[in-house]
DODRENMAR-104244 format. One record per residue (C-alpha): chain; x negated, y negated, z negated; residue in one letter. Coordinates in nm, 2 decimals, always signed. Example, Ala and Ser with C-alpha at 12.3 -4.5 7.8 and 13.67 -1.06 7.14 Angstrom:
residues 2
{'A' {-1.23 +0.45 -0.78} 'a'}
{'A' {-1.37 +0.11 -0.71} 's'}
end
This chain:
residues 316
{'A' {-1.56 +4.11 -3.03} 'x'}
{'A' {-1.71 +4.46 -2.94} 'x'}
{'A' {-2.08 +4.39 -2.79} 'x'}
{'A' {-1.99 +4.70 -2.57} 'x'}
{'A' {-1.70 +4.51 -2.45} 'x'}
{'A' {-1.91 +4.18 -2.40} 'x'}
{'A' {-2.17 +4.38 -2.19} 'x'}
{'A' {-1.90 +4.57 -1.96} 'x'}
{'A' {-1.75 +4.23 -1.90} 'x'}
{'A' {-2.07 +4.08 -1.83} 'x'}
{'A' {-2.20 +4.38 -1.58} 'x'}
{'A' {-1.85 +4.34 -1.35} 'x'}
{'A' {-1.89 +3.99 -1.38} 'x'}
{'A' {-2.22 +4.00 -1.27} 'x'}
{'A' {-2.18 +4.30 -0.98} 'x'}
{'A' {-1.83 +4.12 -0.87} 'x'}
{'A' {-1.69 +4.51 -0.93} 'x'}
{'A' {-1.53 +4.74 -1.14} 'x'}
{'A' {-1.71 +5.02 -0.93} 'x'}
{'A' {-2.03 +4.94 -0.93} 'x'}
{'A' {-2.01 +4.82 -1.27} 'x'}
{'A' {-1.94 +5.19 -1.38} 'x'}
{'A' {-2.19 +5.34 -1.15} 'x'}
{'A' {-2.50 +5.14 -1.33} 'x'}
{'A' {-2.32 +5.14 -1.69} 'x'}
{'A' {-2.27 +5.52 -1.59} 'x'}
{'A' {-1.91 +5.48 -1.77} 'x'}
{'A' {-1.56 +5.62 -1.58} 'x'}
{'A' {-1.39 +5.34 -1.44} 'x'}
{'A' {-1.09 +5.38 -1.59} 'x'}
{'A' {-1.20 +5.37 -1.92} 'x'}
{'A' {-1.47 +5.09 -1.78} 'x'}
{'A' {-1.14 +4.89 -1.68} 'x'}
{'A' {-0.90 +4.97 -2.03} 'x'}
{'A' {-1.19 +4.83 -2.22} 'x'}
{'A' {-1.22 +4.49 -2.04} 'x'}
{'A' {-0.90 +4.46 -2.08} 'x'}
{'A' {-0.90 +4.50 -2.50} 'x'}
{'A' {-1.12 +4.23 -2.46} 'x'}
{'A' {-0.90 +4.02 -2.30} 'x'}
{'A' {-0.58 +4.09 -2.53} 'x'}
{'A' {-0.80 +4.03 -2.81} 'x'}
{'A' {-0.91 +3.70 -2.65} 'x'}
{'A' {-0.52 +3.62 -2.51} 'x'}
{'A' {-0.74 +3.51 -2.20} 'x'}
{'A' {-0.72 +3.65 -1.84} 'x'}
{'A' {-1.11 +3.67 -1.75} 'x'}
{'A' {-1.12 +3.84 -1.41} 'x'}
{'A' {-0.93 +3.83 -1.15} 'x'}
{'A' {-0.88 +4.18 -0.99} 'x'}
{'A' {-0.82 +4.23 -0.61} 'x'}
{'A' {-0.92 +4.41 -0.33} 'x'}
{'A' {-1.24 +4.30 -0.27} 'x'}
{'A' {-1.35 +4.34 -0.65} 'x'}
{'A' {-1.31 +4.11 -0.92} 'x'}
{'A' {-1.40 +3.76 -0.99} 'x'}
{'A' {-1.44 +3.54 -1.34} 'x'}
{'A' {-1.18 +3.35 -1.42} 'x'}
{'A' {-1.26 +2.98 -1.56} 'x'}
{'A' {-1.27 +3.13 -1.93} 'x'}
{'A' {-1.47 +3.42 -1.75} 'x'}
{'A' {-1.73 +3.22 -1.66} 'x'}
{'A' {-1.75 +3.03 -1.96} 'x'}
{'A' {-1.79 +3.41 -2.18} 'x'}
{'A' {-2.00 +3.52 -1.93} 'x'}
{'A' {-2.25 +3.24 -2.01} 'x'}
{'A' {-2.19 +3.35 -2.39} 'x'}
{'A' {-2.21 +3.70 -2.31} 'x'}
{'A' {-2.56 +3.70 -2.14} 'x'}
{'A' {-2.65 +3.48 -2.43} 'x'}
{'A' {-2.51 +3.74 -2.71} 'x'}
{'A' {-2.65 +4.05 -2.55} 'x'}
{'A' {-2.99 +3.85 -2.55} 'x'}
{'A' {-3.00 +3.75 -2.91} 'x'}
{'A' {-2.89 +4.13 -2.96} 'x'}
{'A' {-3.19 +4.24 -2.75} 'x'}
{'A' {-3.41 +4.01 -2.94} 'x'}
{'A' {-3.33 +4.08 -3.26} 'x'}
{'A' {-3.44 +4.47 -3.17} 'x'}
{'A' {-3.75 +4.39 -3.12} 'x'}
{'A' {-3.81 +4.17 -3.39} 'x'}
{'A' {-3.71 +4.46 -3.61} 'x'}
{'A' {-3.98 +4.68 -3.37} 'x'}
{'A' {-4.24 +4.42 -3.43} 'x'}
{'A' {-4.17 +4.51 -3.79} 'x'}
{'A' {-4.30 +4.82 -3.74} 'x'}
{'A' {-4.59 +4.67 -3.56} 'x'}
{'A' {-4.51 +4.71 -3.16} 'x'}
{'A' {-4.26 +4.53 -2.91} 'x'}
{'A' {-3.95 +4.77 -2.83} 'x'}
{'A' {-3.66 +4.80 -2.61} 'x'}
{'A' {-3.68 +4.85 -2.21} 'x'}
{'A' {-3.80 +4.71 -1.90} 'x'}
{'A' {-3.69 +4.72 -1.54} 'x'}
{'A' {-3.90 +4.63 -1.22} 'x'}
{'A' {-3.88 +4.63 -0.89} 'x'}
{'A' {-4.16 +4.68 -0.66} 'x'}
{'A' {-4.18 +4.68 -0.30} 'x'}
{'A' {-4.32 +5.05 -0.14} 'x'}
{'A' {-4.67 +4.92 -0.01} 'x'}
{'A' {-4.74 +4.77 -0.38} 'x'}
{'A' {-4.60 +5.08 -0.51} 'x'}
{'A' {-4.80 +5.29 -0.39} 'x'}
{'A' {-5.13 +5.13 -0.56} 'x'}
{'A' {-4.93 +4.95 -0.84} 'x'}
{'A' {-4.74 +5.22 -1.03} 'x'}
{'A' {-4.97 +5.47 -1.20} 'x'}
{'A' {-5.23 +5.20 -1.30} 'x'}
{'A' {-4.95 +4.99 -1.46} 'x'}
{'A' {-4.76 +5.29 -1.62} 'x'}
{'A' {-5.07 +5.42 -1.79} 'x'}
{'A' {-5.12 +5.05 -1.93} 'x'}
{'A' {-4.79 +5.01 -2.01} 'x'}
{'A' {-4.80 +5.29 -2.22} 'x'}
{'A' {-5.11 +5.24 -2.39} 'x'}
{'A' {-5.00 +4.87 -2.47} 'x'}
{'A' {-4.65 +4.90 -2.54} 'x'}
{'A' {-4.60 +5.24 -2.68} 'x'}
{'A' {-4.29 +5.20 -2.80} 'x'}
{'A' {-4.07 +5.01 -2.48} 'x'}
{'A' {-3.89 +5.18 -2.20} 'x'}
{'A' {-3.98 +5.14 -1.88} 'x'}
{'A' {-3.83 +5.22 -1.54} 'x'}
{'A' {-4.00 +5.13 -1.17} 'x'}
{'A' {-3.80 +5.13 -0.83} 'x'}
{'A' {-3.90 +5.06 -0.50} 'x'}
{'A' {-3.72 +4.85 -0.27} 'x'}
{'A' {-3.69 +4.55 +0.00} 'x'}
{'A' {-3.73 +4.22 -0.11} 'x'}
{'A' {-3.34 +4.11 -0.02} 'x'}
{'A' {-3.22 +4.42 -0.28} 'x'}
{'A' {-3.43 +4.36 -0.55} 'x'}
{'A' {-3.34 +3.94 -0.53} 'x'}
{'A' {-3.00 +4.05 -0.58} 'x'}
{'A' {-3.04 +4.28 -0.89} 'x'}
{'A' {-3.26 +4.01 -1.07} 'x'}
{'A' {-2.92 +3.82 -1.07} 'x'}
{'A' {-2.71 +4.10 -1.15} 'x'}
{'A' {-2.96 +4.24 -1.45} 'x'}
{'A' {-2.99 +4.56 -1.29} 'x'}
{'A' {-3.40 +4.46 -1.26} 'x'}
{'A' {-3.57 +4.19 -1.51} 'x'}
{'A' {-3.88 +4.18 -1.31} 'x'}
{'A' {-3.95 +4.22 -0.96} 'x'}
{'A' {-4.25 +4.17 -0.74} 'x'}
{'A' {-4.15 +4.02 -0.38} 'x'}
{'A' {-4.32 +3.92 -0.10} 'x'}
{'A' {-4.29 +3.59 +0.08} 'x'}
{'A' {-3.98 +3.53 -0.09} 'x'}
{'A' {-3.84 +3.17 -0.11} 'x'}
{'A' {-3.68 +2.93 -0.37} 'x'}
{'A' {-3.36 +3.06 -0.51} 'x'}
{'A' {-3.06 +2.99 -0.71} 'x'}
{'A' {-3.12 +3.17 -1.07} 'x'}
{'A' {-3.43 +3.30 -0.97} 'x'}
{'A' {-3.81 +3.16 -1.09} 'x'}
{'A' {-4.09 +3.27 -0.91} 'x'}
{'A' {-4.48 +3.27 -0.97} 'x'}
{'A' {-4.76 +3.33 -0.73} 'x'}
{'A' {-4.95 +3.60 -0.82} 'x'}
{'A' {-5.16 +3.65 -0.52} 'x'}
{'A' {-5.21 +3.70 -0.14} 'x'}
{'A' {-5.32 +3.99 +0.08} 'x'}
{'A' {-5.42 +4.01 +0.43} 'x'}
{'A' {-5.22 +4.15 +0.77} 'x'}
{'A' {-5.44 +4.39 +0.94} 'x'}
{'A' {-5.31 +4.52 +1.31} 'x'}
{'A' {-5.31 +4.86 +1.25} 'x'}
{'A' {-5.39 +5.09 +1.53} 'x'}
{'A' {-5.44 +5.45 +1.65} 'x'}
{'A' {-5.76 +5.57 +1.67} 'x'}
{'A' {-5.85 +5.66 +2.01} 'x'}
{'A' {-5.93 +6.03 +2.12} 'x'}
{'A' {-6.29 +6.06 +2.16} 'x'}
{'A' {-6.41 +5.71 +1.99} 'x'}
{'A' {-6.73 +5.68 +1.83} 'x'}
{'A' {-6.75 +5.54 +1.46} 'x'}
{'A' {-6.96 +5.25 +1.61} 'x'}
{'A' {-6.65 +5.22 +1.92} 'x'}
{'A' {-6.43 +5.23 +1.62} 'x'}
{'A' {-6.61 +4.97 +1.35} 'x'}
{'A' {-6.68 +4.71 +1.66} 'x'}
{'A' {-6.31 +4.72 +1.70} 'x'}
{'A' {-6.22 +4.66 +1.33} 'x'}
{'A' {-6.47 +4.38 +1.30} 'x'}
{'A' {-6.32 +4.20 +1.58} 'x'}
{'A' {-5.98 +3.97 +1.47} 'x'}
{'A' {-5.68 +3.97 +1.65} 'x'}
{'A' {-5.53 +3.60 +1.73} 'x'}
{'A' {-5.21 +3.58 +1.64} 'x'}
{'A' {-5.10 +3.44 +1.98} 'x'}
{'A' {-5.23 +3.78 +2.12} 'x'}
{'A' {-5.02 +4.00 +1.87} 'x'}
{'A' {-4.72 +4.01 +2.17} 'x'}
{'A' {-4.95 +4.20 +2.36} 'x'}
{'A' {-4.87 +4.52 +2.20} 'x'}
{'A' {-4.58 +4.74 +2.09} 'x'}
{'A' {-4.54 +4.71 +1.71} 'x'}
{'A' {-4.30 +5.00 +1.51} 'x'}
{'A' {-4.19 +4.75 +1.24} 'x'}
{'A' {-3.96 +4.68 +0.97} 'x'}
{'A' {-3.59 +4.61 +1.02} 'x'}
{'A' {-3.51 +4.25 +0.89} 'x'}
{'A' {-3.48 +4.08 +0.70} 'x'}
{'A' {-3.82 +4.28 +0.58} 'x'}
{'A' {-4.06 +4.02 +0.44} 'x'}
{'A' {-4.36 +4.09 +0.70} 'x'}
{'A' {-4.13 +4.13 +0.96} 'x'}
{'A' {-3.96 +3.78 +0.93} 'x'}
{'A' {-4.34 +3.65 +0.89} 'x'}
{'A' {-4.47 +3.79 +1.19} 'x'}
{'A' {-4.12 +3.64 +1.38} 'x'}
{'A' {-4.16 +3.28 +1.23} 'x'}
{'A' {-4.55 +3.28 +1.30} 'x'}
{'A' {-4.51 +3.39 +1.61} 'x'}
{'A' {-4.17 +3.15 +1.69} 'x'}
{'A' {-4.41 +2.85 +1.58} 'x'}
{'A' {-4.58 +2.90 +1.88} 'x'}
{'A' {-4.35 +2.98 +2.09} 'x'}
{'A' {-4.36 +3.36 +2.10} 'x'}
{'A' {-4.19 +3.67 +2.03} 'x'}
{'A' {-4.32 +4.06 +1.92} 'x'}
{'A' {-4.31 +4.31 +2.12} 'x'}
{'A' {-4.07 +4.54 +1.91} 'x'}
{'A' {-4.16 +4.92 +1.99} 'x'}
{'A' {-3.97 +5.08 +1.68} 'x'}
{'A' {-3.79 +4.93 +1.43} 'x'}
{'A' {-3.88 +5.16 +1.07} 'x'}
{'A' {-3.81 +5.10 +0.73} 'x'}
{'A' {-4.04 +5.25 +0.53} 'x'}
{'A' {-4.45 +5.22 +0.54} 'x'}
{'A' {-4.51 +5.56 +0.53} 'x'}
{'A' {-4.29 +5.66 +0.86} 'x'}
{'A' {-4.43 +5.37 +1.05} 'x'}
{'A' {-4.76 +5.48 +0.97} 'x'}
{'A' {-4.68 +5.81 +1.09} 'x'}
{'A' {-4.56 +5.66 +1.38} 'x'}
{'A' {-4.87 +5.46 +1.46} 'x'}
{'A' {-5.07 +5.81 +1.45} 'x'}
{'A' {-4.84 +5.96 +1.67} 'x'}
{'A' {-4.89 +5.68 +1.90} 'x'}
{'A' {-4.53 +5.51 +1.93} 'x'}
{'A' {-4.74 +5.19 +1.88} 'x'}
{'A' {-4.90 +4.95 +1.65} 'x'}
{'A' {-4.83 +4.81 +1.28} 'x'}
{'A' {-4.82 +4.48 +1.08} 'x'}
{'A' {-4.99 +4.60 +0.74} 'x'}
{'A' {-5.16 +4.50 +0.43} 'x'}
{'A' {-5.50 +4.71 +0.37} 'x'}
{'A' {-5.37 +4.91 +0.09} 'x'}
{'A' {-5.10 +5.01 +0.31} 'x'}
{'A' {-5.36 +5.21 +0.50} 'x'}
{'A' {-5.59 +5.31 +0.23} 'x'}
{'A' {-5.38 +5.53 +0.01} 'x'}
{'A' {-5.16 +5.66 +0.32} 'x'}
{'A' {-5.36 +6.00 +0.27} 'x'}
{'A' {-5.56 +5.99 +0.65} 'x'}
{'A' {-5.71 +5.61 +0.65} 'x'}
{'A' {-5.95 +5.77 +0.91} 'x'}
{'A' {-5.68 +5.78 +1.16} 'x'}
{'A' {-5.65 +5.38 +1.22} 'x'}
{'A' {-5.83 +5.14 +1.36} 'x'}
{'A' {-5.73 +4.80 +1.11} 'x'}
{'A' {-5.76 +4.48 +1.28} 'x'}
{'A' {-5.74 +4.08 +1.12} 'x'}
{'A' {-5.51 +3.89 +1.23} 'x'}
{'A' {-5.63 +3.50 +1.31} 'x'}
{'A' {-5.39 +3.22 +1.26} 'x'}
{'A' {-5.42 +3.02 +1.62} 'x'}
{'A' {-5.29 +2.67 +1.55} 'x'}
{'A' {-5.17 +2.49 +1.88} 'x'}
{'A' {-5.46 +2.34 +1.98} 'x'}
{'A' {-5.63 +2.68 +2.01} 'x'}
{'A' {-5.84 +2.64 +1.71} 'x'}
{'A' {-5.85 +2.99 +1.52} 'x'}
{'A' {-5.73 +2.94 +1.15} 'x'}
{'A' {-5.74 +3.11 +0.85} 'x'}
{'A' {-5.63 +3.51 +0.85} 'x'}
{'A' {-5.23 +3.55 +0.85} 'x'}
{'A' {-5.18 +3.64 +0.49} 'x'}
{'A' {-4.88 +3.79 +0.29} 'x'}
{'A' {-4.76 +3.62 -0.04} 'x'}
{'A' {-4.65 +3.82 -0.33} 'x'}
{'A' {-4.45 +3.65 -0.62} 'x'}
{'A' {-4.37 +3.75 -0.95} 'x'}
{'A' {-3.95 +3.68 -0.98} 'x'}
{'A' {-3.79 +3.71 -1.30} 'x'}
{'A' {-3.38 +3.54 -1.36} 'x'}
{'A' {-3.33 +3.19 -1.45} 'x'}
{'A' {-3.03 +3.27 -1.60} 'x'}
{'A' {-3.17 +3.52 -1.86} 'x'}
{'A' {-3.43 +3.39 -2.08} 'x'}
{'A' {-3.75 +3.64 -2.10} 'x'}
{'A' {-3.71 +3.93 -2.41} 'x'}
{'A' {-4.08 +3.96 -2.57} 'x'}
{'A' {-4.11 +4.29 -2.45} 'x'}
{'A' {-4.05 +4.17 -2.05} 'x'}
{'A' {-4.30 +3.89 -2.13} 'x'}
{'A' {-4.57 +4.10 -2.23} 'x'}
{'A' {-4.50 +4.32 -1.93} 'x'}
{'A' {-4.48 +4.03 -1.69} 'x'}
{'A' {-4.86 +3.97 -1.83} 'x'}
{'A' {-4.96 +4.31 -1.80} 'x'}
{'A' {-4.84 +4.31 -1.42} 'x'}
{'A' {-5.07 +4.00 -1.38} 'x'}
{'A' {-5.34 +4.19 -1.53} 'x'}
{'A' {-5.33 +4.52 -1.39} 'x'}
{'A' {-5.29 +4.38 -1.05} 'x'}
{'A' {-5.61 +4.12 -1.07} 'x'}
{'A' {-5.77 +4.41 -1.20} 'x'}
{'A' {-5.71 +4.60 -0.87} 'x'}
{'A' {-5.76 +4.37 -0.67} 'x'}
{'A' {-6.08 +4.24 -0.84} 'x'}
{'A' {-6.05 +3.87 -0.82} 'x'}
{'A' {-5.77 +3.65 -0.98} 'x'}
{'A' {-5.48 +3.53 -0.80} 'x'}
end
């Protein structure tokens, strides 16, 4: 059998689709599709059904694709046991990291990368947590960082830390630095939050669905001003004064104009009134169950660990 064959079968497989499989093996479908099928001939075994929705693994399709992925491992391992010859991990790494991460995450961890593994490939996207769950399981990502995410089929997550949710506000017109500071030293309950517009993510974005369970705990709803994808817009937004934002710190601190917000804590009221501790965001390190680490992807897994305790000073 032809590895390339074994890894086009496994990427339709996996995507469910001829098309997308040649988009993200960047091979024309037709010839994506006449190769699959040499593999099959070769194999006198139908493994995909084809129809109009995409294709699906037949019962021997499944049982190659859990071959495949295990060949195209081995192969991947075995390149960088021949790097590690030459003294360094090879081959390439893909993660995905949400935007407000992003922002702080990426140029730290690239210079690291590159000074630690000199010889790997690396590539960084941004995206919603939903997304990047879904290319874990279809390969197209072997590491992604996701907020507030839940247990999964094929997917293992580890806690890597958790961050704080600040209201973020306009500054008023006229308001002194001591107005300002007495403001942002004062926390918000959380059964307040209603009180005011918020421009927000669409769901099912991880801080939105955080804020809508918190809040539906106690029998509440936000106030939804805007809905925005994207933390840079809604912070725009917020200056412009189209309402108020649900935000880690860092969110705020590299937009370009921190000076502009007023950043509030938000306090957990449990339903006796008590306050609690500060709502707080989760973010897990994800990696596929279903594909067993490369060295390479382990090493960077650690130096995501690393990089971020470094930034945010403390261990998670």
């Amino acid at each position: 059998m032809d590895l390339k064959q074994i890894e086009y079968f496994v990427r339709v497989a996996e995507l469910g689709s001829f098309t997308r499989a040649s988009v993200v093996l960047d091979i024309a479908q037709p010839a994506l599709s006449r190769q699959v099928r040499l593999l099959e001939v070769e194999l006198r075994q139908n493994l995909l059904v084809r129809n109009g929705r995409g294709a699906t693994p037949t019962e021997a399709g499944k049982l190659l694709l859990e071959h495949g992925r295990g060949i195209l491992h081995q192969v991947e391992r075995a390149r960088e046991e021949l790097g590690r010859v030459r003294g360094a991990l090879a081959g390439r790494v893909a993660i995905g990291l949400p935007p407000s991460i992003a922002k702080v995450l990426t140029v730290p961890l690239t210079r690291a990368f590159r000074v630690k593994l000199p010889d790997a490939a690396l590539a960084i996207s941004e995206g919603l947590s939903v997304a990047m769950r879904e290319s874990l399981t279809t390969g197209l990502l072997d590491i992604a960082l996701l907020y507030n995410t839940p247990p999964a089929p094929g997917i293992e997550i580890t806690a890597l830390l958790e961050e704080d949710l600040f209201l973020v506000q306009r500054r008023a017109v006229g308001q002194s630095e001591a107005e300002a500071d007495t403001l942002a030293r004062t926390p918000l309950p959380l059964d307040e939050l209603p009180r005011f517009p918020l421009v927000i993510p669409t769901r099912p974005n991880s801080i939105r669905m955080l804020v809508e369970s918190e809040l539906a705990a106690r029998g509440k709803r936000p106030q939804i001003s805007l809905e925005i994808d994207g933390v840079a817009a809604i912070l725009d937004l917020v200056a412009d004064g189209a309402g108020c934002a649900v935000l880690p710190m860092n969110a705020v601190t590299t937009s370009g104009k921190p000076e502009v917000f007023i950043t509030r804590p938000i306090l957990g009221a449990s339903m006796d009134g008590e306050d609690s501790a500060r709502l707080r965001s989760k973010l897990f390190l994800a990696v596929s169950s279903q594909r067993p680490a490369t060295l390479t992807q382990q090493a960077m897994a650690e130096l995501i660990r690393s990089t971020l305790q470094a930034l945010y000073r403390s261990p998670p």
